[in-house]
N, C-alpha and C positions, 0 to 999 in steps of 0.2 A: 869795575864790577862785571861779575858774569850774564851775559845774555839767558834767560832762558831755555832750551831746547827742545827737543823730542827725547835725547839721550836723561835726560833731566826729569822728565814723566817717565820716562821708561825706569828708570833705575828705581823712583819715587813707587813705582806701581812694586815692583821688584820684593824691596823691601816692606812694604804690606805685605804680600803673599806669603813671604818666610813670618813673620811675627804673626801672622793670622795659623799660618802651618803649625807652630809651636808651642801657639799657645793649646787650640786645640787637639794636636797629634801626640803632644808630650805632657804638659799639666793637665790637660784635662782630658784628658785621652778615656777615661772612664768617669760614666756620670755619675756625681757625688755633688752632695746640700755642699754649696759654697760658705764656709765659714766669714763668723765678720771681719776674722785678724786678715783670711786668705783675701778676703775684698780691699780690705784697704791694702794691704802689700803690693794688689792689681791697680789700685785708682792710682798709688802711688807711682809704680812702675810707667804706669802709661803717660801720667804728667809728667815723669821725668824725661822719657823716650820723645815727647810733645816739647820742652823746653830745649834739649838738645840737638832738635829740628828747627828749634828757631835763634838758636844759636848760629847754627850754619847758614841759615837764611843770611843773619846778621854781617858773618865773614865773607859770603859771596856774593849778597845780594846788594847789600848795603840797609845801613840803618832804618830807611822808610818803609820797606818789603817788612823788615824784624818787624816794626810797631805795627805793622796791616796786618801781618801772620799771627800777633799775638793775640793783638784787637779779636780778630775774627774767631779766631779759637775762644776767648770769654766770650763772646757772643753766642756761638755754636751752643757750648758749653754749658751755659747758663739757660738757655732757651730749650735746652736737653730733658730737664729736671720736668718739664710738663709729659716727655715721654715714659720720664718714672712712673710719674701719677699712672700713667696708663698700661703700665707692664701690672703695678702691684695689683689694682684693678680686674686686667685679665686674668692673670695667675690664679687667682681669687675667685673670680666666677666660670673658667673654665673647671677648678681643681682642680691644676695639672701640680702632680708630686713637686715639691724643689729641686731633687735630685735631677730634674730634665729643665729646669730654668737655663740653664746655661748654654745647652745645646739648639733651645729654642733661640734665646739671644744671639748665638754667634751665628746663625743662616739667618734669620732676622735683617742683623746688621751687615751679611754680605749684600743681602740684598739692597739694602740703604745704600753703602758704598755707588754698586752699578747705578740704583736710581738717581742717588742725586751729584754723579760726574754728568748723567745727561743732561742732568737739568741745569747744571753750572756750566758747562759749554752752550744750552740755549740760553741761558743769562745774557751771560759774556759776549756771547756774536749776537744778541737784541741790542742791546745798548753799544755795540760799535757800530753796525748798521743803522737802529734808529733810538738813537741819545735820547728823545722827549720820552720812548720807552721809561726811561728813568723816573718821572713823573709819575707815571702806573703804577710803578714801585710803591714809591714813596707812598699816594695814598691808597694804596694796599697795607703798608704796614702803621700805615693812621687807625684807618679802621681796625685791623688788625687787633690793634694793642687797646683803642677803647672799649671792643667786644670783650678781649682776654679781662680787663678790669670788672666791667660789669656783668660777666657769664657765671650762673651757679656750681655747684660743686660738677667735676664730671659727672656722667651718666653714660655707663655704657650700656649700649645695645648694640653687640655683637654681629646678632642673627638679621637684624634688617643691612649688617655692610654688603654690596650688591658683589663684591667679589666671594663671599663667603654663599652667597645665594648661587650662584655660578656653581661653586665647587660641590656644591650641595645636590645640582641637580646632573652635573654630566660623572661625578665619583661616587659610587658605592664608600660610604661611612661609615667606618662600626661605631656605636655609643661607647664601647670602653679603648682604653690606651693600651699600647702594647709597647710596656717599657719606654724607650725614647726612639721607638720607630717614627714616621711621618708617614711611610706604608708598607704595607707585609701581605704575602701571600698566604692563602688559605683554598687548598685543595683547586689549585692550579688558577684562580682567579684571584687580581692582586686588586687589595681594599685599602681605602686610606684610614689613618686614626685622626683623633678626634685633635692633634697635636697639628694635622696639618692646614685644619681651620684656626687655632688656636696664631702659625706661622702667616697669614695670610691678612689676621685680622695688625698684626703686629707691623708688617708689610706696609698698607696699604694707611696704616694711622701714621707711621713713619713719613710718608708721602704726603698726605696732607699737612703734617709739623715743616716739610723741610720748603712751601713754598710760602712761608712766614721767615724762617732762619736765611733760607740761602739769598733773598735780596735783601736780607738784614745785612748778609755780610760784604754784597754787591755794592751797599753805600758805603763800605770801608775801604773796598780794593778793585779795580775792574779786570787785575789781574787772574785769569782763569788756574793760574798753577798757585799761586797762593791763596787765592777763593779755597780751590778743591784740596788741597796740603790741610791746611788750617781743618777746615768741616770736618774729612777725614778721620785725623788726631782726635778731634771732638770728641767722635762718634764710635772710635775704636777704644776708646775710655768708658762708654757710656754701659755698659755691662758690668764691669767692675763696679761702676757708682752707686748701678742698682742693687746690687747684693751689700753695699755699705751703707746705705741711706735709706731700702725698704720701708725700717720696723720705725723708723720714725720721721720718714716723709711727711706725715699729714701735719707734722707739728708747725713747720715752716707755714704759717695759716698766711703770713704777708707778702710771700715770694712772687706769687701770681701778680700783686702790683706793682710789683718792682718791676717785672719783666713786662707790663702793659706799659708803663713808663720808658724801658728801656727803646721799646717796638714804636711808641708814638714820636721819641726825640730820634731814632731813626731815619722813620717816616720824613718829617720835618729838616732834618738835616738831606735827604735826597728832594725834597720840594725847590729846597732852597738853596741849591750847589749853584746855578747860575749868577747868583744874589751874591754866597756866600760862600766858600769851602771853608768847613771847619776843622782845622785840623785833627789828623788822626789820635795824635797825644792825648786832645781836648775829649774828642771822643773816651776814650780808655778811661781816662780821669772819673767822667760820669759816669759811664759801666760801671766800673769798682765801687765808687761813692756808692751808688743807687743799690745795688746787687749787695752792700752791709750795711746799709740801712735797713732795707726789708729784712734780711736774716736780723740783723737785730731784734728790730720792732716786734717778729715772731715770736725770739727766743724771751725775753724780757715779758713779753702778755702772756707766754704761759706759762713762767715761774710765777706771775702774780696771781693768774688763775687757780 
């Protein structure tokens, strides 16, 4: 089996940047309402782009790397659906057009990309450095998952996030948008629109979801190139899912317990690695089980409602 490399990340980085260039240089190159067929053709494209990476995993890496890459990516993936709640959300109480959702999501998710490689290399060099690190994990994603269980519906408030209070006081803001600018000049002084708090608040919610997911995926692999591979794919999906799942997100009413579920036997599975390693297979097994039970459970209480 192939060693890991630098040429390895490099190539890996590589290919992101073409498939980030093409999607928005050539499909989406002018901003236009994302249709539902055009969404799923994108959710589709991107798990299939996502499966064919871990196919190669499979052929180079060997089998255990495949089931960790795969693992990690339904965890990612699954624990994404919370950052839907919170796109429809803003969308909604900024009332930015549709036709600019897209353009918002793809700098959005660059920026995700950059933040959470950081933070998956500070994982990775915590836990080889100091292993009880692992422990912090785990009950971080304890608590984690029984907050997520028993937390009320979202509630956003935007204007008290302190990075938006920031931009609010050192940037000149117009109240209206100007098409899918984030800022435009006006009689030789350059002002921001109201898109680039809208990019900001999207940012920095990203960043709080990913220090829930990414030691989620920490108790699957401590490998730093299949941690970041896997997340990545996730999250380069997660714009597509939104534009396919928007109009009836809210309906899935039992997914949030399934996913507090999935964050608590996490947790507990990093408490207890010295005790026990549970297999990665075993793992996957309950994701999948767990993650169609609650779509179940949802879909079923609202045909009877």
């Amino acid at each position: 089996m192939l060693e890991i490399n630098i040429f390895h990340w490099i190539g890996f980085i590589i290919i992101i940047l073409i498939l980030l260039i093409i999607d928005l240089g050539v499909f989406n190159r002018k901003s236009h309402v994302i249709s539902y067929k055009e969404a799923l053709i994108w959710t589709a494209v991107w798990i299939i782009l996502a499966l064919i990476f871990n196919l190669f995993v499979y052929m180079f890496y060997g089998k255990d790397k495949a089931i960790e890459f795969f693992t990690g990516y339904l965890i990612e993936k699954s624990l994404s659906v919370d950052n839907i709640f919170v796109f429809v959300l803003l969308f909604t109480y900024f009332n930015v057009n549709k036709k600019y959702h897209h353009r918002v999501l793809f700098w959005g998710i660059l920026g995700a990309i950059i933040f959470r490689g950081i933070l998956i290399f500070i994982g990775t060099a915590l836990i080889y450095k100091f292993h009880w690190i692992i422990y912090i994990f785990g009950g971080f994603l304890v608590i984690s998952g029984i907050k997520m269980g028993f937390q009320k519906d979202n509630k956003l408030e935007p204007e008290k996030n302190p990075v938006v209070k920031l931009l609010r006081k050192f940037l000149p803001i117009t109240p209206r948008y100007v098409k899918s600018a984030f800022f435009y000049r006006s009689h030789g002084k350059l002002y921001a629109t109201p898109l680039i708090i809208v990019l900001a608040v999207i940012e920095t919610t990203d960043l709080i979801f990913a220090f829930d997911s990414i030691p989620a995926i920490l108790a699957i692999s401590h490998d730093p190139f299949i941690v970041f591979t896997s997340n990545i794919f996730a999250i380069l999906g997660l714009r597509a899912l939104y534009f396919a799942v928007d109009k009836f997100i809210d309906k899935f009413t039992y997914l949030k317990y399934g996913l507090s579920v999935i964050l608590i036997y996490i947790g507990i599975k990093m408490l207890i690695s010295e005790l026990y390693k549970i297999p990665t297979l075993i793992s996957l097994g309950i994701l999948i089980f767990v993650l169609t039970i609650s779509v179940l459970v949802s879909v079923f209480k609202k045909r009877n409602n």
